[in-house]
N, C-alpha and C positions, 0 to 999 in steps of 0.2 A: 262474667255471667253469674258470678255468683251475689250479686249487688240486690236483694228481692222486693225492694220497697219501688213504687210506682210514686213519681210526682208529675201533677198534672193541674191545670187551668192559673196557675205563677199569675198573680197580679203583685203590683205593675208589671207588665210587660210588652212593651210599643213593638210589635211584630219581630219577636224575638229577636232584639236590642239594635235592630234596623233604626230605633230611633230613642233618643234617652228622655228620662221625664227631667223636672226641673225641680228645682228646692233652693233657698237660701240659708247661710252659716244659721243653726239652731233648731232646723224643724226637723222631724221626724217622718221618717218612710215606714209608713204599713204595709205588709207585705200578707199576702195570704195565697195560700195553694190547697189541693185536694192529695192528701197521702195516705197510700192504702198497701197493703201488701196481701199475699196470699197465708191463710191461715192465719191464728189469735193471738200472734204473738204480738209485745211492745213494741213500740216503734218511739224512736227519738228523731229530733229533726231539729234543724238549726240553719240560721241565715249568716253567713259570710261577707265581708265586706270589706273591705279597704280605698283609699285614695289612689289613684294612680300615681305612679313611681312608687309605693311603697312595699316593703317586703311580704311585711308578716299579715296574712286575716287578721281582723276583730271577729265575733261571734256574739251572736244574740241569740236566745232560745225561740224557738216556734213551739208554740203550746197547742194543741186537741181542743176544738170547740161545739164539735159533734159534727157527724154525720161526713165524718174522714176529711172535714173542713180545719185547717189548721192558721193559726196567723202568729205575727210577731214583730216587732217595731227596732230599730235602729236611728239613729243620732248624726246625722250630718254637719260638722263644727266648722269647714273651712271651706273658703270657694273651691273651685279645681273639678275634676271630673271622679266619682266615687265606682269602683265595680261592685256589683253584689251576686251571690247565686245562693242556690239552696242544697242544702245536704240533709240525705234521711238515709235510716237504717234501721235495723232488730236490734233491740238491747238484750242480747241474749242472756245476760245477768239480769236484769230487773223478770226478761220473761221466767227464769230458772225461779224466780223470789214468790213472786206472782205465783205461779204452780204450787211451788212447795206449802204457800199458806194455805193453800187451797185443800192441799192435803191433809196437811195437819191438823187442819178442822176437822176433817172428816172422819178422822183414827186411823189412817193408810201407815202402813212402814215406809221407811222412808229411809233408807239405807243409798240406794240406787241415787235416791233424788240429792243427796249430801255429797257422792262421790260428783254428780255434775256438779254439784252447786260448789265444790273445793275446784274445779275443771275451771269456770268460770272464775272463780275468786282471783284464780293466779294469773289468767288473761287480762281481768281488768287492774290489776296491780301492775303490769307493764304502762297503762294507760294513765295515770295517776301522779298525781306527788310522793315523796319519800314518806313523810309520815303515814299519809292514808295507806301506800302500797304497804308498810309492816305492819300496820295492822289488819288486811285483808290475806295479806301471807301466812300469817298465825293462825285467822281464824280457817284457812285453806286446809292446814296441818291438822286442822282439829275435825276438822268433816272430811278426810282422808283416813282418820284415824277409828277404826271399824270397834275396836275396843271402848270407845269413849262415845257411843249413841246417843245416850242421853244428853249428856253434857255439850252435843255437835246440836243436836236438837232445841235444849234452850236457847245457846247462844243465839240460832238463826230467827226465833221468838222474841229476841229481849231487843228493848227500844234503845238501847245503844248500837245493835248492829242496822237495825231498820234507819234510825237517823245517818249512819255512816251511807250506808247502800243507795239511800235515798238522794245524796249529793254525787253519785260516781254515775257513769255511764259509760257501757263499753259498746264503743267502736269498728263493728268490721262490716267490711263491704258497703261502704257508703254509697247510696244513690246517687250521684249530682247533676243536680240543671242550672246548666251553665251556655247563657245564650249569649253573652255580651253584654250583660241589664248593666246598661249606667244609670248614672243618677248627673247634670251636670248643677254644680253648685255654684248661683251665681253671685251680685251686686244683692245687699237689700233690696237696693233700689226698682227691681226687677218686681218686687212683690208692691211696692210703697214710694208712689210717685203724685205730683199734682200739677199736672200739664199747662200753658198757656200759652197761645198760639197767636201769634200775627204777622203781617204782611210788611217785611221792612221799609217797603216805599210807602208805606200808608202814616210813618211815623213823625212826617215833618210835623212842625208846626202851626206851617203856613201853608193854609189852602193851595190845593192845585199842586203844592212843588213836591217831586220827587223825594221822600225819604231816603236817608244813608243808616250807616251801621252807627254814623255818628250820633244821630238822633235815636237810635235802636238802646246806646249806650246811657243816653239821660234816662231812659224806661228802665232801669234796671234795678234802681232803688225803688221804685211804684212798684213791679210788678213781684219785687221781694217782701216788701208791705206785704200786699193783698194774700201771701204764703203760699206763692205757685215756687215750684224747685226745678222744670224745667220748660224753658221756653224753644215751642217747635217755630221755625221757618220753612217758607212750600222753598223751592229749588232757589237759588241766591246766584246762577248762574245766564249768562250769556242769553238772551230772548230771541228765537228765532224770527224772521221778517217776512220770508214767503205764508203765505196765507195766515197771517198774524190776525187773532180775532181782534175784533170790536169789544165794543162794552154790550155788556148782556150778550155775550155768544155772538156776537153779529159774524158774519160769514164776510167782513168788508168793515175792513178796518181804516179810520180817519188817517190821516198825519201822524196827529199827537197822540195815537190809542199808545198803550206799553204793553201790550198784547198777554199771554197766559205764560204764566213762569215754570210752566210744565211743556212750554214748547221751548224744550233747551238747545243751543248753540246757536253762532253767527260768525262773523270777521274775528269778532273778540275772541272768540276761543269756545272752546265746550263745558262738559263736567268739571275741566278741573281751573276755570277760569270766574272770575267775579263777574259780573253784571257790573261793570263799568258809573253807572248811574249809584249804583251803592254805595260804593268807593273802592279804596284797594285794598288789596289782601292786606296791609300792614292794619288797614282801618279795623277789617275783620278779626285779624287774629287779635288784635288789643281789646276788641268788642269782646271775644271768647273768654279771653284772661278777667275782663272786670265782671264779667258775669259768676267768674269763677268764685271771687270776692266778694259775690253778694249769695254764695253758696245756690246759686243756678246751674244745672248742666245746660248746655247748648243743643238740641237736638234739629238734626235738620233732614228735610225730604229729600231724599237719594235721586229721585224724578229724573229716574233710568229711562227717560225717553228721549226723543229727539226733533228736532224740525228741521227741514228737509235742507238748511243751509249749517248743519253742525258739520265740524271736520272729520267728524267720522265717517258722514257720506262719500266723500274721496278722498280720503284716504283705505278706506274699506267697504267700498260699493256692496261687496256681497254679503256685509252684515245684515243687510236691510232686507226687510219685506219689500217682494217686486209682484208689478202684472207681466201677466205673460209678454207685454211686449216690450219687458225692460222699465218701464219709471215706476216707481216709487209708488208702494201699495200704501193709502191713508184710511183711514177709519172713519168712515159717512155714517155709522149710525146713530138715527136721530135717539132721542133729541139734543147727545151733546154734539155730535157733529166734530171730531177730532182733525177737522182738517188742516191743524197746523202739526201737526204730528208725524210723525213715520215709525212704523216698532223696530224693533232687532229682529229678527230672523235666527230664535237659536236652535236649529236646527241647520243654520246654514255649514258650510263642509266644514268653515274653519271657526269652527265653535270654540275648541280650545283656547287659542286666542281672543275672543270675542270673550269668553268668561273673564279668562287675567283680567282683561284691560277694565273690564267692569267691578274686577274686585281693586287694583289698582285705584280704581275711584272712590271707593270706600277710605280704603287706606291712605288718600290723598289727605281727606279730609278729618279721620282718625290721628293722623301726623298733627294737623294743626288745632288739634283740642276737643275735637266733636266728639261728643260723649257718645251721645243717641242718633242712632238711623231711622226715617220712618218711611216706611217702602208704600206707599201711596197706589199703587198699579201689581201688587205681589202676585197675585192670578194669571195676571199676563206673565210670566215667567214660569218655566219648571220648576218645581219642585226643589229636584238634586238641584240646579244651579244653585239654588238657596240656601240647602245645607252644607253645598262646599263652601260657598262664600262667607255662611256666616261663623263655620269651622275655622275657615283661615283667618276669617280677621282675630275671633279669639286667643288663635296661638301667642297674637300679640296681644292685643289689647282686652284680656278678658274681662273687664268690667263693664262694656262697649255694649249697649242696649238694643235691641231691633224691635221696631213697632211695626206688628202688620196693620194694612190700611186697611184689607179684604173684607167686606161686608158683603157675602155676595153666597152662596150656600153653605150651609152649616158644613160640610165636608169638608169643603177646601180650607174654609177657616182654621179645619181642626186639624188640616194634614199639613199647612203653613207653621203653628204652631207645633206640630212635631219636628220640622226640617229646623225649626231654632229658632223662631222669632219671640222675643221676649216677653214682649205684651202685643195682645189681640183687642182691636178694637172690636166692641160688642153690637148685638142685638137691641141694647137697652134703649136707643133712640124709640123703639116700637113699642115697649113695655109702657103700659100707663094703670090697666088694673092693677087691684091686690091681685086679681088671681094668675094673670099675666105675670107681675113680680115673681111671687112668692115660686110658679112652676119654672122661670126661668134661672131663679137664683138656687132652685134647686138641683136642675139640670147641669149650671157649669160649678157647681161646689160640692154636687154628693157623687155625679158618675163622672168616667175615668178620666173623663178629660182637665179634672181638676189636677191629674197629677203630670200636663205638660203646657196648659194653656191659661196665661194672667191677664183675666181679659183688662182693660181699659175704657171704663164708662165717660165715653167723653157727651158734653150736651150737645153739641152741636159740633160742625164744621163747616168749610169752605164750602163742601161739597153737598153738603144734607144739611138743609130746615126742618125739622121734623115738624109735620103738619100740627101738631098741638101748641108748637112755640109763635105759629103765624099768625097775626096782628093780634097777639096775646098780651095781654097785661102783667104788670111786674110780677104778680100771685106767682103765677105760672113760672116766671124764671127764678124763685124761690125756691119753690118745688121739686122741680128737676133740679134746681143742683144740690138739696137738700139728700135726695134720694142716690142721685151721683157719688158722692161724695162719702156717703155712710154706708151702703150696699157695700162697695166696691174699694177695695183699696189703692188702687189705681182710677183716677180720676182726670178731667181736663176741660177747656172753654175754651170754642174760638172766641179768644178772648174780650176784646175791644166793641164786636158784634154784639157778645151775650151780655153785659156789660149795659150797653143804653139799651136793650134790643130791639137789635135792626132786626126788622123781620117783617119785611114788603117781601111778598111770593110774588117771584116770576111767574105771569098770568100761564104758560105754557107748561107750567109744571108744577106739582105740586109739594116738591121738597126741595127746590130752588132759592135762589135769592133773588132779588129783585134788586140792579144793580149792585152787580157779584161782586166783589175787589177780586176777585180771579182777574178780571179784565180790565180793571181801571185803579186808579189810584184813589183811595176817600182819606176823608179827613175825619179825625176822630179830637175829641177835648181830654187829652190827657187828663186832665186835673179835673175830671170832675171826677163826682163822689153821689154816691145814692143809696137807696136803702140796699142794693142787689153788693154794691162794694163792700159795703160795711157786712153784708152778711157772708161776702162770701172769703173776707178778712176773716171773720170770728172763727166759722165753721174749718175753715183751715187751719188758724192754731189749734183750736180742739185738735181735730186731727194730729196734727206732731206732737200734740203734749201728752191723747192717753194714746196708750202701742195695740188698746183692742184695735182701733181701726188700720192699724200696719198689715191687717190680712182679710182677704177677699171669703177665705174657705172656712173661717171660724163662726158661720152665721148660722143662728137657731130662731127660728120665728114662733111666737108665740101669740093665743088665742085674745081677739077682744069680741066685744057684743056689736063690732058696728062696722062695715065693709067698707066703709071711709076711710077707716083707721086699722094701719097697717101699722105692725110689733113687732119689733125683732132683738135679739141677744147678742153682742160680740164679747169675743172673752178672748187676751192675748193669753199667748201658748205655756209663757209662766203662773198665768193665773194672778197676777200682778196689775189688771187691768180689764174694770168689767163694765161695758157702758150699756146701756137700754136705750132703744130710740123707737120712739111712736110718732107718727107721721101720716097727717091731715090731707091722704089723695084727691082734697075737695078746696080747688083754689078761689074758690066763690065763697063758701059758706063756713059756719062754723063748724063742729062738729065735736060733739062731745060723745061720752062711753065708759064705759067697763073694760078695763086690763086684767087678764089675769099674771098672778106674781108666777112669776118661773122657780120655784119654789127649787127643782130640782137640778136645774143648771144654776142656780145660785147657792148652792150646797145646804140649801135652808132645812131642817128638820124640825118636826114638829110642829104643833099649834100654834104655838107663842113667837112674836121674832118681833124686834124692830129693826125693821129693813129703813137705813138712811140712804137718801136718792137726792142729791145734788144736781142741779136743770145748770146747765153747763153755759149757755148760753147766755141766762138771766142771771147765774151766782145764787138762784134762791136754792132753800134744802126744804127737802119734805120726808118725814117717817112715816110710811105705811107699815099698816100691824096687820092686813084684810089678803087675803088670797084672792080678792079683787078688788082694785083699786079705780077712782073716777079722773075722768081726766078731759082737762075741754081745751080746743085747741082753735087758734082765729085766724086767718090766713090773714090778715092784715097786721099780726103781729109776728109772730114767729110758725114757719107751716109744723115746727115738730116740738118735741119735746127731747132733749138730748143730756141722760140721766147717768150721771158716774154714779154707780153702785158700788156702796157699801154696807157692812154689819154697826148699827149702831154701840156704842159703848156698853 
């Protein structure tokens, strides 16, 4: 009880360490709280920290920024899970120091105040090194020493004691708040990924025929070209056959449909069986290994669901969703009509087992190379199941990626993103103004959720046409992945779609596709090349080559004269990499304007500068000398301007 310092409002802090934020090996956790105590005395505070399994604290200082608001930053260097808490106290030597100067301005005796202050001296010399402790023992002896006034008097005046004082701090009854705050430190790769996503039967050759992993396998050198690093697949397993869709949703499916690969199980086996039609597990795990070779992780859709002939049905009838009179509850709401589907049931008695087996499906597939999980239906699930599940697979395989699929309210996105999913897919399908941008990229990079949620700007998917990509011209798919791609450090294209773009809307809907490969097998021309490839080649090396775009939360947007034209700042965390990108929101017309120089995130001082800006894209250089600079951009040639900054010679 004798501890008298209060701390209060701890950021970060995920519901007092009920969930941990996220960070990769080198970035930094800012930490800020509210520390006050009763009465004016000094207060010291500090933030604690270690790796789990390790002995000893680290310590960083929390410094006073006014208004009892304090903050303080620490260093994250190795994957693993980090603990941190915070400690405050009275410095009752610096408050003793504090006083006494106060007095001695003022002409007070000071006899009293020297016998504390040698009281003091000798307490914080317990707290200390050898050297500093003898010399605060000395100076103790001498402000104890009632005969030598003066002389206690100078010394506690002279800038040799004040520098010594100034580096010590003494120690008692420390406050501590200590909730559990992790920090889990993951893969780079968690913060700095570039998606590409296709339908492995869609990859034959030859019209009409069924795709293998064999054909998946000649794509591997193409889709390392174009500088994607991880390629997603929907579920690669068993297609169920009772109410097997059509093509385009049909509710009635031909002979030869090959129905939705999210209606998993059949004769063949469930989850942890191939799709037959693919080939075999030997095909796939040699697929995984050559992808590895061409520095691809493999990530695939976990498509935790089932159709109503998987073996989980009998062998575990009560996992499932039922009607009251016993069969199999499915999902009629329009317009996608889930009727080949059946859910789990987790709330059914025997949940614990119903979780295993479904984390056992992870780990099946973690066994044989699968880097990345992408949970495609996360909402339909708890919560907790998802932080157990994604806790266990870590134990083993903590490099092991989780992509939430949940685009469906800001909350659940963000409480997904706390239970451990690695990267969230975004909002940004919907974002098309500057002013739309600029308040959405500010939303998930300045408030809290930047410190447990990486989103992932992908342009499209299987599942979502975003209505500006439908019967849109090449501009448009430019653009979006221009803005993808640079916003966001995590990025991604259904690939093969965005690519020619297909983008006939299903009349009945208006973010559909129009002849979905969900339902049918297409054919796609490997080998071609266009201006969308070639662009989205380039803009990709850029990417791996400078390390600003390695992070989503390093973005500063800056002012121009024209609402077309959208400016922003990335700068990597060394400071070793600083790129500028303006960016033409007008895929019809030209658009020129005024930039103003970021004078002050480019550490520029003064009047005079020549600022060198390198167009990354083109290899040309340009020196700006003007704190506004001109700039004209054509959407028939490049929609942005993509600037390594530097200080000219």
């Amino acid at each position: 009880m004798r501890n008298r310092t209060i701390i209060t409002n701890v950021k970060p802090n995920l519901e007092d360490g009920r969930y941990y934020i996220k960070r990769i090996p080198g970035e930094n956790v800012k930490v800020t709280a509210r520390i006050f105590c009763d009465a004016e005395d000094v207060l010291r505070a500090c933030i604690l920290y270690k790796k789990e399994g390790e002995k000893n604290w680290e310590e960083a200082p929390l410094l006073p920024i006014g208004d009892d608001e304090w903050t303080g930053t620490f260093y994250v260097t190795a994957q693993g899970i980090y603990h941190y808490k915070i400690e405050a106290w009275v410095d009752n030597l610096a408050t003793w120091y504090d006083r006494f100067l106060k007095k001695q301005e003022k002409g007070q005796h000071l006899s009293n105040d020297l016998a504390m202050g040698a009281h003091w001296l000798k307490e914080t010399a317990k707290q200390t090194d050898k050297a500093t402790a003898k010399r605060l023992s000395e100076w103790s002896k001498i402000f104890a020493d009632n005969d030598h006034y003066h002389k206690a008097v100078d010394t506690a005046i002279s800038p040799e004691f004040k520098d010594v004082i100034s580096g010590c701090t003494l120690k008692n009854h420390p406050t501590t708040f200590d909730r559990n705050l992790k920090i889990r430190v993951g893969s780079p790769r968690e913060l700095f990924s570039t998606w590409y996503e296709l339908f492995p039967r869609s990859t034959s050759e030859v019209p009409g025929k069924h795709g293998t992993f064999k054909d998946c396998e000649k794509l591997l050198p193409r889709i390392a070209t174009l500088g994607f690093d991880t390629l997603l697949l929907p579920p690669i397993f068993p297609i169920g056959k009772t109410n097997r869709k059509g093509k385009n949703n049909s509710l009635v499916a031909e002979v030869a449909d090959v129905g939705s690969p999210w209606s998993v199980g059949n004769e063949d086996g469930g989850h942890k069986s191939i799709n037959p039609e693919l080939g075999s597990m030997a095909d796939f795990e040699k697929f995984v290994k050559s992808a590895a070779k061409h520095k691809i992780d493999i990530a695939l859709d976990m498509g935790l669901r089932c159709s109503a002939d998987h073996p989980y049905v009998k062998e575990h009838p009560d996992w499932f969703m039922r009607m009251p009179d016993g069969k199999l509850a499915i999902d009629e709401i329009p317009p996608l009509y889930y009727t080949d589907i059946v859910e789990f049931n987790f709330e059914c008695d025997d949940w614990e087992n119903l979780w295993k087996e479904l984390l056992s499906v992870v780990m099946f597939w973690a066994d044989k190379g699968v880097s990345m999980f992408y949970g495609s239906t996360p909402h339909y699930k708890p919560f907790d199941f998802w932080q157990w599940l994604i806790a266990e697979v870590h134990k083993k395989y903590p490099e092991v990626i989780f992509l939430s699929g949940a685009i469906t309210r800001q909350i659940v996105t963000e409480r997904l993103a706390m239970a451990g999913f690695s990267q969230s897919l975004s909002r940004f399908f919907w974002k098309t103004t500057k002013k739309e941008i600029q308040e959405y990229m500010q939303e998930i990079t300045q408030g809290e959720t930047k410190e447990y949620m990486h989103p992932n700007f992908f342009t499209n998917t299987p599942d979502i046409l975003p209505s500006y990509l439908a019967d849109a011209e090449e501009n448009v798919f430019l653009l979006r992945y221009a803005l993808a791609s640079t916003l966001s450090s995590n990025c991604g294209i259904y690939g093969p779609v965005f690519e020619i773009m297909k983008n006939e809307r299903h009349p009945d809907s208006k973010e559909r596709y129009l002849n979905s490969e969900k339902y049918e097998i297409a054919h796609h021309d490997w080998n071609a090349k266009n201006r969308i490839t070639e662009f989205i080649s380039r803009i990709n090396a850029i990417r791996k080559e400078n390390t600003a775009f390695h992070n989503t939360f390093n973005i500063a947007f800056t002012q121009t004269d024209n609402e077309q034209l959208i400016s922003f700042v990335k700068t990597s965390l060394d400071k070793s990499s600083t790129v500028w990108c303006i960016i033409n929101l007008d895929p019809q017309n030209r658009q020129t304007g005024y930039v103003e120089l970021p004078k002050e995130l480019l550490g520029i001082k003064g009047h005079w500068f020549n600022l060198k800006v390198e167009e990354l894209l083109t290899g040309e250089t340009y020196h700006w000398f003007s704190d506004w600079n001109f700039v004209e951009l054509k959407p028939e040639a490049y929609p942005m301007h993509l600037l390594k900054v530097s200080m000219a010679d």
